[in-house]
C-alpha positions in Angstrom: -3.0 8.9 -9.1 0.6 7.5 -8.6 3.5 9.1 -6.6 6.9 8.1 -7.1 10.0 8.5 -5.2 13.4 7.5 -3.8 14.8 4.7 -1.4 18.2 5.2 -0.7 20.1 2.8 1.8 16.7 2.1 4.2 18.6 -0.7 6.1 21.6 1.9 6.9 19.8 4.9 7.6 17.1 3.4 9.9 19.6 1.0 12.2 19.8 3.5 15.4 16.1 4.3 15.3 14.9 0.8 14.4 15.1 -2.8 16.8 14.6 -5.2 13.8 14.8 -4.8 10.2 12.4 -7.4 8.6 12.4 -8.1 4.5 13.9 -5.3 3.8 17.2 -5.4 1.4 19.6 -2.4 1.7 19.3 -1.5 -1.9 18.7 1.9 -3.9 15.5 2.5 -5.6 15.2 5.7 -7.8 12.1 4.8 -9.2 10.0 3.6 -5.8 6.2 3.0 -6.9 3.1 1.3 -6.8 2.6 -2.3 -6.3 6.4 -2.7 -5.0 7.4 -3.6 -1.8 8.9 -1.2 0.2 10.6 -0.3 3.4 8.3 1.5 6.1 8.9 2.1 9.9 6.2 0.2 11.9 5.9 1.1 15.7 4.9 -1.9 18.0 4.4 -1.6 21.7 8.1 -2.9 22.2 9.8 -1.0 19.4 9.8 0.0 16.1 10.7 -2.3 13.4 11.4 -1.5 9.6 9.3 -3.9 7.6 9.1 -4.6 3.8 5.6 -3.8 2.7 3.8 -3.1 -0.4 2.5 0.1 -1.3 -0.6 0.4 -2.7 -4.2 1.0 -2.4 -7.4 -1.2 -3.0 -10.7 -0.3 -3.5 -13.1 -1.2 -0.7 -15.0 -3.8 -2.8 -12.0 -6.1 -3.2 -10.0 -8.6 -1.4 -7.2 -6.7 -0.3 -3.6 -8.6 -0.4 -1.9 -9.8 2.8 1.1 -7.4 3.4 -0.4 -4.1 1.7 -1.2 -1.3 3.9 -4.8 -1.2 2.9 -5.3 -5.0 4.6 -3.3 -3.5 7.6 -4.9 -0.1 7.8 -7.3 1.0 5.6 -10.1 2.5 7.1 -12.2 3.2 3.9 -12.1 4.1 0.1 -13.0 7.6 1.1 -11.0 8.0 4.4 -7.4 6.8 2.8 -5.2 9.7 1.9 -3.8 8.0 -1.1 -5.1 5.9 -3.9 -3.8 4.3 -7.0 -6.1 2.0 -9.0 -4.8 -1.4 -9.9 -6.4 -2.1 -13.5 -8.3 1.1 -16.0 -11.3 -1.2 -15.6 -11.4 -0.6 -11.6 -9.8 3.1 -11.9 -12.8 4.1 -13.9 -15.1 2.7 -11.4 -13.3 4.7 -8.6 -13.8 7.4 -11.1 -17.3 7.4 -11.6 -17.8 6.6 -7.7 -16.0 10.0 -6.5 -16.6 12.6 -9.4 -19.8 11.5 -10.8 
């Protein structure tokens, strides 16, 4: 399952809510997606920040990438409230894991 949606000035729009803006450029995206990086609002105990991180979703079995919010935050497979497969072969085992 894969969302998509719209980044429109991230840099601009986030400056009075947002003490640092890290890897982020200030670029439109229409077509915002899996495996991209994109900008997200992180709250730290001094601030909030707006930091480039990638979207997407790993099953629980595999080394999760450095920078993706499943390394930062993923509980578990089943407790994540989004999920996109990154290959058919590992979207029809997350298939047959959930439905069968």
């Amino acid at each position: 399952m894969c969302g998509r949606y719209v980044v429109t000035k991230p840099v601009f729009k986030t400056e009075k809510i947002v003490k640092k803006t890290i890897g982020v450029e200030n670029d439109d995206n229409y077509n915002a997606h899996p495996q991209q990086k994109l900008p997200v609002i992180k709250q730290y105990t001094n601030g909030k920040t707006l930091e480039g991180l990638e979207w997407g979703m790993t099953p629980s079995w595999t080394k999760e990438k450095d920078g993706t919010i499943r390394k930062l935050y993923g509980i578990s497979i089943d407790k994540n409230s989004v999920h996109g497969s990154d290959s058919p072969e590992n979207a029809k085992a997350e298939i047959d894991f959930f439905f069968n």
